[in-house]
C-alpha positions as CSV (number, residue, x, y, z in Angstrom):
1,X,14.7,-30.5,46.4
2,X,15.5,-34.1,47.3
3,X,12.5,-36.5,46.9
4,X,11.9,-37.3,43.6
5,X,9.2,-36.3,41.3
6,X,6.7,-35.6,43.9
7,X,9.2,-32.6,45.1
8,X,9.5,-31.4,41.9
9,X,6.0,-31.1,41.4
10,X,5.3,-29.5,44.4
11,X,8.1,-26.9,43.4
12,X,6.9,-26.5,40.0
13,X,3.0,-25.6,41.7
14,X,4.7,-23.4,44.3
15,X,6.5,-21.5,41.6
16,X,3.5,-20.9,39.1
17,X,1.6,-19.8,42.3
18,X,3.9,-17.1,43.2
19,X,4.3,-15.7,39.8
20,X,0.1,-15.8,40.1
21,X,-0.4,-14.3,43.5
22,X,2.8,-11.4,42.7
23,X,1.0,-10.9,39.0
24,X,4.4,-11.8,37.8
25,X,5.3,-13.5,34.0
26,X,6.8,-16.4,32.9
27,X,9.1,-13.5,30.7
28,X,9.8,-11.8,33.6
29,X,11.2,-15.0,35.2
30,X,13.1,-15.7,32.5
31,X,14.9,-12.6,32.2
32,X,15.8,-12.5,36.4
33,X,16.7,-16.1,35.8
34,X,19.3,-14.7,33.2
35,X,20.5,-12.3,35.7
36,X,21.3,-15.2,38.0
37,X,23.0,-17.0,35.3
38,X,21.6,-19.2,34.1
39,X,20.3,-19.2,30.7
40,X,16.6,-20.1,29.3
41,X,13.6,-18.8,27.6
42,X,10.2,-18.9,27.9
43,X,9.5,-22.2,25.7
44,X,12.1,-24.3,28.2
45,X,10.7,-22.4,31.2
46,X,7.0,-23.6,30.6
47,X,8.0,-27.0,29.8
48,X,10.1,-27.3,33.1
49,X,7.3,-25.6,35.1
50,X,4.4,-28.3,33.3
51,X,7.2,-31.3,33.9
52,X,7.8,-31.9,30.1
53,X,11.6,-31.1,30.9
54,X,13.4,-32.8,33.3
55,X,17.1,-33.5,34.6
56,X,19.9,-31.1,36.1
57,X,19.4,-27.7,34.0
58,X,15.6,-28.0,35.1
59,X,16.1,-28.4,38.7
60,X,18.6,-25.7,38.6
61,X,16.0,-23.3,36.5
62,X,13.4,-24.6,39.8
63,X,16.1,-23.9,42.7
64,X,17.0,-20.9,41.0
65,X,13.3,-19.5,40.2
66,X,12.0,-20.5,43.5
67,X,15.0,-18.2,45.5
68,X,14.3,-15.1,43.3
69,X,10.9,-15.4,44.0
70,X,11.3,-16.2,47.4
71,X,13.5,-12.9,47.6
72,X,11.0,-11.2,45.5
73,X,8.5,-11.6,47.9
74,X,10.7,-10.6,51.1
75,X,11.7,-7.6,49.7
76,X,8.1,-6.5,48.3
77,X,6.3,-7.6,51.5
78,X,3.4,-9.8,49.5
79,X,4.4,-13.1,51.6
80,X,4.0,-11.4,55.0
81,X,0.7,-9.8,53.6
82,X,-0.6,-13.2,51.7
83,X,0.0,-15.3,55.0
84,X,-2.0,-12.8,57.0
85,X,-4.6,-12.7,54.7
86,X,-5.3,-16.7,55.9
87,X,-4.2,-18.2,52.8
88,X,-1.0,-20.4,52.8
């Protein structure tokens, strides 16, 4: 995640594109992000993922959101599927 703003940006449109392509919700997020440990809702959530929120609890809510979904997708098969479809 080092790099600034730019990074951050780029993780916050990688995130909102998983949930998209995986027909996942900002709620469900929120409650695996609980089960990780660390504690939000779906008001702080959006604001991190538009870039209204920033500093250290929003980087750890995009680290954190971007590995569950990550593992999400391993485990479900959708990012073996959605790179063979031609779309990256």
């Amino acid at each position: 995640m080092k790099g600034g703003s730019k990074s951050l940006e780029n993780e916050r449109f990688k995130i909102k594109e998983i949930l998209m392509r995986n027909i996942l919700t900002q709620t469900w997020l929120v409650h695996q992000l609980k089960k990780h440990g660390v504690q939000t809702d779906q008001t702080e959530l959006s604001a991190v993922l538009n870039g209204r929120r920033k500093g250290n609890k929003a980087t750890k809510i995009l680290i954190t959101s971007l590995n569950i979904l990550n593992d999400y997708e391993e485990k479900m098969g959708t990012k073996e599927t959605y790179l063979k479809n031609g779309n990256s």
